[in-house]
OpenMM code with the backbone's topology and positions (N, CA, C; nanometers):
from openmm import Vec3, app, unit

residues = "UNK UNK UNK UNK UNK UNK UNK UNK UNK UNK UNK UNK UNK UNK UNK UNK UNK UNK UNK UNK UNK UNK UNK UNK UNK UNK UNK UNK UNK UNK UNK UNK UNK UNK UNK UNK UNK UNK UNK UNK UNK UNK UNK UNK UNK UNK UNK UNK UNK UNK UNK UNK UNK UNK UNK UNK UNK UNK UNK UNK UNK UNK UNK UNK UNK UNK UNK UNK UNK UNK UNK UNK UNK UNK UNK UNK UNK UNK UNK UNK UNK UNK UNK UNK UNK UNK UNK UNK UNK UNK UNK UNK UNK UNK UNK UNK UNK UNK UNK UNK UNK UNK UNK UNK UNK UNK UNK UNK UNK UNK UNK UNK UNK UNK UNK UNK".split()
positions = [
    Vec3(7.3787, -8.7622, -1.7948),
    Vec3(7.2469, -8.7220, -1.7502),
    Vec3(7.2278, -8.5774, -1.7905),
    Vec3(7.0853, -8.5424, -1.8622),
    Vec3(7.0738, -8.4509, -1.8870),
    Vec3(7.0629, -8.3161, -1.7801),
    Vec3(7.0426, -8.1653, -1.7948),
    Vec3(7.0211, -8.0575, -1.6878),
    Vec3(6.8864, -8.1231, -1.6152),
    Vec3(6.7908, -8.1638, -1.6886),
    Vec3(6.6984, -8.1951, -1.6360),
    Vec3(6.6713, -8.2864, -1.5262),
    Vec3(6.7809, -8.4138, -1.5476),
    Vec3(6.7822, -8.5133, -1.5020),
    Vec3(6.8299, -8.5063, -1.3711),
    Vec3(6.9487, -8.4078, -1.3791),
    Vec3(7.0657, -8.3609, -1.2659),
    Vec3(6.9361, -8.2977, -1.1576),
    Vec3(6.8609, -8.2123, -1.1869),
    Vec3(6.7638, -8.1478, -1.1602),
    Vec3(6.6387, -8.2385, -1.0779),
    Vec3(6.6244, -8.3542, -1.1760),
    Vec3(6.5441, -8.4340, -1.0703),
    Vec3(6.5682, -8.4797, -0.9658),
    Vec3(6.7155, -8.5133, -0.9878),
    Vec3(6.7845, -8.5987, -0.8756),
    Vec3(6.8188, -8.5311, -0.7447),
    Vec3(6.8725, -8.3922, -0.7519),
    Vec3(6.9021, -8.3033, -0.6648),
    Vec3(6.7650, -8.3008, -0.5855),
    Vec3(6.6463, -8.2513, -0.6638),
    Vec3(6.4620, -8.2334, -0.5993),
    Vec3(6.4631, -8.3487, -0.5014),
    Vec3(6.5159, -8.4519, -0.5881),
    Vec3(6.4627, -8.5966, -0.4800),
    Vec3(6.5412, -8.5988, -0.3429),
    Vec3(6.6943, -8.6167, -0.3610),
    Vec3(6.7446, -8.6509, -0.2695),
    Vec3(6.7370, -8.5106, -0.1743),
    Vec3(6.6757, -8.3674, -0.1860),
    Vec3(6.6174, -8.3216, -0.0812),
    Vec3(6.5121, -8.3441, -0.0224),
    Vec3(6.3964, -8.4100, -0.0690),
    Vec3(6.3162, -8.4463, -0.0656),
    Vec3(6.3652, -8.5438, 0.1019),
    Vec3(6.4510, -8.6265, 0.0085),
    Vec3(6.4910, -8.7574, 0.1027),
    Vec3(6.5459, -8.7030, 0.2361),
    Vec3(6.6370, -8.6286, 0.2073),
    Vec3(6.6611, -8.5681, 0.3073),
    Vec3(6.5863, -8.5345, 0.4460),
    Vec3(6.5096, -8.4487, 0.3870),
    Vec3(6.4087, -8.3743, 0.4742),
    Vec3(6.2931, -8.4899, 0.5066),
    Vec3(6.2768, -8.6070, 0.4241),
    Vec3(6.1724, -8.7117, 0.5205),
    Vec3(6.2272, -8.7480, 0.6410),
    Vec3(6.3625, -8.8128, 0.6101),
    Vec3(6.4554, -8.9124, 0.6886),
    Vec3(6.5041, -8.8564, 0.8111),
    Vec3(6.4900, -8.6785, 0.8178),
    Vec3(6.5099, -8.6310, 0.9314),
    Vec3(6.6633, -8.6941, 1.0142),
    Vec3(6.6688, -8.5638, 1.0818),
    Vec3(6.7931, -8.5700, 1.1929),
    Vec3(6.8462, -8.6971, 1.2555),
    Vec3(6.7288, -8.7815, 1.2857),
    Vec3(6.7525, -8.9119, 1.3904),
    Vec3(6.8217, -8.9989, 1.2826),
    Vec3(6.7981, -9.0568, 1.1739),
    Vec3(6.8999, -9.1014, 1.0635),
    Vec3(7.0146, -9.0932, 1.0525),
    Vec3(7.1089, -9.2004, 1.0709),
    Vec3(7.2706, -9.1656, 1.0062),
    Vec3(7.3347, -9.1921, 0.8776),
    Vec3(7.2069, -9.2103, 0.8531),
    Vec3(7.2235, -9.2203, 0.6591),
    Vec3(7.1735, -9.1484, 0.6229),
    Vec3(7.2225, -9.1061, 0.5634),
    Vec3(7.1670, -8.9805, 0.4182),
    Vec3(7.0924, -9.0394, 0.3395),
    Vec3(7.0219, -8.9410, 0.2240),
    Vec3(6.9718, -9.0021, 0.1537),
    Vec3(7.0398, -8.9703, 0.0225),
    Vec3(7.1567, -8.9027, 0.0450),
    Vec3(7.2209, -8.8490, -0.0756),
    Vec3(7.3510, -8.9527, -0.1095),
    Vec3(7.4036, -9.0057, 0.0510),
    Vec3(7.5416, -9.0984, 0.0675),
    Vec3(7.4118, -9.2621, 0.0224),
    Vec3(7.3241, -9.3204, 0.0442),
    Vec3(7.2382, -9.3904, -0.0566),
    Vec3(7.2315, -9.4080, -0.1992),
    Vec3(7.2074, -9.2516, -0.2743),
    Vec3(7.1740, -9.2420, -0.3920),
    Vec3(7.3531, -9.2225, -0.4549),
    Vec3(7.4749, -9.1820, -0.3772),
    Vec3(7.5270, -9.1634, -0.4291),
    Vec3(7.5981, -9.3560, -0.4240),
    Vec3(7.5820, -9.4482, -0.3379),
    Vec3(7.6488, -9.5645, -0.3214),
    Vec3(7.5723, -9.6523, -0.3990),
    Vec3(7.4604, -9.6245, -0.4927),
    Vec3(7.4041, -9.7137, -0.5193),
    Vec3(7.3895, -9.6773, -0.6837),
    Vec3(7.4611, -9.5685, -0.7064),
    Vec3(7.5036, -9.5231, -0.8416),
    Vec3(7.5466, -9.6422, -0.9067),
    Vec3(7.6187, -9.6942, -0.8752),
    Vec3(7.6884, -9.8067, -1.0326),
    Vec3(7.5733, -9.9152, -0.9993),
    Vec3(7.4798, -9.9212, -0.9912),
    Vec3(7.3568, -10.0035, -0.9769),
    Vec3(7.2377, -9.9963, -1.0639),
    Vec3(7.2812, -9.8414, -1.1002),
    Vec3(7.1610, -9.7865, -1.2405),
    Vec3(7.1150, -9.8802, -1.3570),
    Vec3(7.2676, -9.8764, -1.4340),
    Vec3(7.2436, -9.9491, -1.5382),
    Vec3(7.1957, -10.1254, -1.5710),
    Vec3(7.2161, -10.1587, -1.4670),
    Vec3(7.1478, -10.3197, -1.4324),
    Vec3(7.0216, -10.3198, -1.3842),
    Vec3(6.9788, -10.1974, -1.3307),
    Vec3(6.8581, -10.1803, -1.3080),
    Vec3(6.7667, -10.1356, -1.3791),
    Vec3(6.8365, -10.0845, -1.5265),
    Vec3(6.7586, -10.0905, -1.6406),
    Vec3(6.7725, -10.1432, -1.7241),
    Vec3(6.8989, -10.2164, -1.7429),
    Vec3(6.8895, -10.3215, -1.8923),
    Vec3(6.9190, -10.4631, -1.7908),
    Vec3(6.9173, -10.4968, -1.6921),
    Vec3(6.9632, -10.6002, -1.6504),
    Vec3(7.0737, -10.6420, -1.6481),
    Vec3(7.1177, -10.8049, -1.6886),
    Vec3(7.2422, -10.8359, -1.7221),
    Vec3(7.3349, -10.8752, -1.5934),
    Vec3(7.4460, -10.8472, -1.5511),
    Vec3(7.5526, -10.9221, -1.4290),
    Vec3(7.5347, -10.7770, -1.3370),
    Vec3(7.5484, -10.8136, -1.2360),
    Vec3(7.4883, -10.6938, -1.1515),
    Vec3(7.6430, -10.6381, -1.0925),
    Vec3(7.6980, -10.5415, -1.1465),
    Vec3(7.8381, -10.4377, -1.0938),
    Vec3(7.8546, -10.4633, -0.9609),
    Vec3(7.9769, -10.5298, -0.9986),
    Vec3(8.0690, -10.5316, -0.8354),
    Vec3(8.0441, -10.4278, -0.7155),
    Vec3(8.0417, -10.2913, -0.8142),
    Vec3(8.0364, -10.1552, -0.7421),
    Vec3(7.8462, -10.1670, -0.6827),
    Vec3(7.7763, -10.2141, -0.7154),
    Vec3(7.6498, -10.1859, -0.6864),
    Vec3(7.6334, -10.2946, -0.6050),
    Vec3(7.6500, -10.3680, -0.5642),
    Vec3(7.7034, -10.4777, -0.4509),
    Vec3(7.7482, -10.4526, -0.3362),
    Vec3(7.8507, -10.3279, -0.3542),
    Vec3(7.9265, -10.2725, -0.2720),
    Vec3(7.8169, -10.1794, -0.1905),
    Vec3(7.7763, -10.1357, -0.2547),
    Vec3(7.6766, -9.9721, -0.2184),
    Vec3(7.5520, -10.0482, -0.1205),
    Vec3(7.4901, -10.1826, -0.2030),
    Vec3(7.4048, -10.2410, -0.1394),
    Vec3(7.4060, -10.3075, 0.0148),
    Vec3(7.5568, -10.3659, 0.0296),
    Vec3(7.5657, -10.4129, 0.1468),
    Vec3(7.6294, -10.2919, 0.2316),
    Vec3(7.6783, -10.1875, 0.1496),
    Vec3(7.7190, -10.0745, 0.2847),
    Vec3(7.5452, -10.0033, 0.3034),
    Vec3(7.4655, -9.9918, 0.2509),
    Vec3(7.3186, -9.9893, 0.3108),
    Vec3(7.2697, -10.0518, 0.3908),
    Vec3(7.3012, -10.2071, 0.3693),
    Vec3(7.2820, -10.3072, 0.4998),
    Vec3(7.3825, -10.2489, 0.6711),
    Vec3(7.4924, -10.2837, 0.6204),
    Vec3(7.5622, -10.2001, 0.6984),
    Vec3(7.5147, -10.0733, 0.8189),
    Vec3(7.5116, -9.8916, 0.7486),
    Vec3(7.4934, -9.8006, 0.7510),
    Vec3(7.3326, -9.8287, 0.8293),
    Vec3(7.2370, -9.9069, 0.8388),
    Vec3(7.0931, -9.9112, 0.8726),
    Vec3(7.0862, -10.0001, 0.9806),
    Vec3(7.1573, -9.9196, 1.0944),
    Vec3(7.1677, -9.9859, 1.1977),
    Vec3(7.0791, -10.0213, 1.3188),
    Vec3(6.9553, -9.8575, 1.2952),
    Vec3(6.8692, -9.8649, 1.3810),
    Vec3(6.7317, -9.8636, 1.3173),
    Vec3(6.6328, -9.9085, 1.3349),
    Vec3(6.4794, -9.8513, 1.3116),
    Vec3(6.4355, -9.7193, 1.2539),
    Vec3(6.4784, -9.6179, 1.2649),
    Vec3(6.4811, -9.5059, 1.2288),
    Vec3(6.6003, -9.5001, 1.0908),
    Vec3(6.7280, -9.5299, 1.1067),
    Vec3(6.8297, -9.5659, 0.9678),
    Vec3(6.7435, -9.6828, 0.8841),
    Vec3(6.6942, -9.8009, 0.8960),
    Vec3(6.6090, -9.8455, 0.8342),
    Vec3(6.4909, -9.7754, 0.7491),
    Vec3(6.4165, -9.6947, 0.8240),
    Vec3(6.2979, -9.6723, 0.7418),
    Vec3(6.3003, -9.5371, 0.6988),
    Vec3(6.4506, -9.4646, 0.7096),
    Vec3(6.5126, -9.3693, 0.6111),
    Vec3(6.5401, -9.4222, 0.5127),
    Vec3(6.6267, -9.5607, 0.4969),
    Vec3(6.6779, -9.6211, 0.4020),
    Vec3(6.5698, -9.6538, 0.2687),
    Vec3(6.4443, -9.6862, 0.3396),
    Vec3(6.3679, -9.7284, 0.2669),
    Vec3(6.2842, -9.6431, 0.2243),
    Vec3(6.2258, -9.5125, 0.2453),
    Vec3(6.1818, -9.4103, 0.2309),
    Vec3(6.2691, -9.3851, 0.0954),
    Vec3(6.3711, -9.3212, 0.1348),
    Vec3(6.4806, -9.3081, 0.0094),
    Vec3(6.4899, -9.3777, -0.1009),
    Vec3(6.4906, -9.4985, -0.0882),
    Vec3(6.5136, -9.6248, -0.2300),
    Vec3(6.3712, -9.5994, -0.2634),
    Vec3(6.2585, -9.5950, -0.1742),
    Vec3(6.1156, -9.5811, -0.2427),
    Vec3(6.0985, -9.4617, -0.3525),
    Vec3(6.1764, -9.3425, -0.2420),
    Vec3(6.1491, -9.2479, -0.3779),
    Vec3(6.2488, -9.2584, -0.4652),
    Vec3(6.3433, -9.2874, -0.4843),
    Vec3(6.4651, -9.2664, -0.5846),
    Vec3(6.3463, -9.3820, -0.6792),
    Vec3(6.3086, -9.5121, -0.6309),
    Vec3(6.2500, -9.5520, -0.7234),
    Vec3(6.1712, -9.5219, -0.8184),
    Vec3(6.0499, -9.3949, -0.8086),
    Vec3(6.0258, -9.3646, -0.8428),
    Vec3(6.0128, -9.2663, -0.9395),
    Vec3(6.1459, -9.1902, -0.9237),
    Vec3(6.1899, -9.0766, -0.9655),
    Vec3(6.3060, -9.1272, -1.0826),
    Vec3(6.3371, -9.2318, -1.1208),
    Vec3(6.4189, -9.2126, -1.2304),
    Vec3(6.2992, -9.3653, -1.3234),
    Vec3(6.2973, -9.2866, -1.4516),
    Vec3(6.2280, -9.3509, -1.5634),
    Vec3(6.3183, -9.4843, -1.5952),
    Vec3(6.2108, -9.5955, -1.6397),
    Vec3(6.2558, -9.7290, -1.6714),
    Vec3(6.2659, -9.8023, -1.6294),
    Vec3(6.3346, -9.7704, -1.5075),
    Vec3(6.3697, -9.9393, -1.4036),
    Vec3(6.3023, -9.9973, -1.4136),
    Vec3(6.3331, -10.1447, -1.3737),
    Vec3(6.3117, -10.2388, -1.3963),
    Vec3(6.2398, -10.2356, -1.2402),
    Vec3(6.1672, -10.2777, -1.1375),
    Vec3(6.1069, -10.2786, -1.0532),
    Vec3(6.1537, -10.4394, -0.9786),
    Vec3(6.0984, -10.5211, -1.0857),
    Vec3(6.1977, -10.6123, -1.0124),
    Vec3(6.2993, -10.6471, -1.0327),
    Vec3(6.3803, -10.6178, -1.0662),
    Vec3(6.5357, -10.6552, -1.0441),
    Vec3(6.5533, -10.5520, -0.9429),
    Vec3(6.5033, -10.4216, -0.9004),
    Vec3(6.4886, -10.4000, -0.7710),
    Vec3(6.4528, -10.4148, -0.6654),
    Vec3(6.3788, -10.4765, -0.6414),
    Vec3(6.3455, -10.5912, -0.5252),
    Vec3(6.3863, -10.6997, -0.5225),
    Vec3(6.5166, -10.7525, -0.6341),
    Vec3(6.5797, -10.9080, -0.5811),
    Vec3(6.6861, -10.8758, -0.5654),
    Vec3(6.7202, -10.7147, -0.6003),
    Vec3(6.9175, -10.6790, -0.5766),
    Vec3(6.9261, -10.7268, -0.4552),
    Vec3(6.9308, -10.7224, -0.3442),
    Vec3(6.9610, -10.7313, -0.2416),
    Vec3(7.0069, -10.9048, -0.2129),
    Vec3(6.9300, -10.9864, -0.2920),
    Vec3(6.9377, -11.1303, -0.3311),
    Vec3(7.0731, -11.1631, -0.3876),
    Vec3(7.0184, -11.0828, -0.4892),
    Vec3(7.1301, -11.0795, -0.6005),
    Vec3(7.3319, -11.0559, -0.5413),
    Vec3(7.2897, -10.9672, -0.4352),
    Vec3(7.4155, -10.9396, -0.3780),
    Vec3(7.4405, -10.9794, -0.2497),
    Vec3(7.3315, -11.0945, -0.2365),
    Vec3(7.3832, -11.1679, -0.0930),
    Vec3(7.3611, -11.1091, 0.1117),
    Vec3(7.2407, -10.9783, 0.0493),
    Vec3(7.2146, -10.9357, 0.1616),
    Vec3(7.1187, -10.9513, 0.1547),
    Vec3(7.0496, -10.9206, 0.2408),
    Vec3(6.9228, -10.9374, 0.3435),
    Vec3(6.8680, -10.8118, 0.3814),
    Vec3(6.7408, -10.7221, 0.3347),
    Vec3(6.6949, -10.5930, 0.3867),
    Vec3(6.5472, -10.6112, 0.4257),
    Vec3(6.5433, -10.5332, 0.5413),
    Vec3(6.4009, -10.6031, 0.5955),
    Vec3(6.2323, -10.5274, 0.5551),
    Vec3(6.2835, -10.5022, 0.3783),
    Vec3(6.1764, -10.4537, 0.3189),
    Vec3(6.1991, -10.4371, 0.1504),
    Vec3(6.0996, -10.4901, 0.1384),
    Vec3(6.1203, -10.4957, -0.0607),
    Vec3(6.1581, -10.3231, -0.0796),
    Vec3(6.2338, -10.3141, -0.1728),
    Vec3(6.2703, -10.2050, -0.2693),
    Vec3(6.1703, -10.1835, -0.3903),
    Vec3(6.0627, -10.0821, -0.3449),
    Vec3(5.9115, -10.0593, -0.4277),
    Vec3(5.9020, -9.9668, -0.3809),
    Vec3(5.7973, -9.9116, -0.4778),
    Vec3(5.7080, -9.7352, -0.4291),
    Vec3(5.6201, -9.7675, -0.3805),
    Vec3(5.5612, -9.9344, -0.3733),
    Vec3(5.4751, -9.9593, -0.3353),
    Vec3(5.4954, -9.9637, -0.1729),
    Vec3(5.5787, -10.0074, -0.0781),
    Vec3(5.6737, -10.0396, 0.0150),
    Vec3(5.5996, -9.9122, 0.1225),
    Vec3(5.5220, -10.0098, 0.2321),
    Vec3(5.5181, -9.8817, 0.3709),
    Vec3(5.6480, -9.8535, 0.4587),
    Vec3(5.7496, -9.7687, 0.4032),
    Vec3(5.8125, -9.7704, 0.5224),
    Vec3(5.7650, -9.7629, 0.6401),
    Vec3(5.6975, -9.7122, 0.6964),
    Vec3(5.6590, -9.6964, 0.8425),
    Vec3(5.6604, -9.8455, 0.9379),
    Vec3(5.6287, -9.9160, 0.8403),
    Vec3(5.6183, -10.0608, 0.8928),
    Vec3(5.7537, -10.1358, 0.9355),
    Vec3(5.8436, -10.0962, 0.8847),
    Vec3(5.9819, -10.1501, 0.8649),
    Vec3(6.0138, -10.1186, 0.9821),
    Vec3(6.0994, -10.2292, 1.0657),
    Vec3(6.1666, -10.2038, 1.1850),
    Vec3(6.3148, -10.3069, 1.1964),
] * unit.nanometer
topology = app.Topology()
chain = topology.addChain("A")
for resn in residues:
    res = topology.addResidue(resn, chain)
    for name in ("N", "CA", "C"):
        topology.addAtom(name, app.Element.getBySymbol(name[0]), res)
């Protein structure tokens, strides 16, 4: 990843940070960093990484309350947005794809507020 790129990512996940607030026990940085080996299937497709499987159901996991929920999703909304290419839907069926269950599509389109 380029300076630039490093640069976006850092902007965002403060960003995330500072939405998801104190009451959250997820980060939005321990998110972006567990859902890293998930990138590249999320832009060329193909068999979806063991490791991004992993990251996905410790999100299920980690989003224990109403408030960890609609941090969670706040976060994946913007990370979605913030890195060029993805695929959009193969981000909204990962969770399929890896056998969990999240109680809100993975989109920019996505109200968190609604999520409980």
């Amino acid at each position: 990843m380029g300076g630039s790129g490093v640069v976006t990512v850092a902007c965002v996940l403060v960003i995330c940070m500072v939405v998801a607030g104190v009451e959250a026990s997820i980060s939005c940085e321990q998110l972006a960093s567990g859902l890293s080996p998930c990138l590249a299937y999320l832009k060329k497709g193909g068999a979806v990484p063991p490791g991004c499987c992993s990251g996905i159901k410790a999100l299920r996991s980690a989003s224990k309350t109403t408030a960890d929920r609609q941090a969670a999703c706040t976060c994946l909304k913007n990370l979605s947005k913030s890195y060029r290419g993805l695929n959009l839907g193969l981000a909204s069926g990962l969770p399929g794809k890896c056998g969990v269950s999240i109680p809100y599509k993975i989109s920019p389109s996505t109200d968190c507020s609604k999520v409980t």
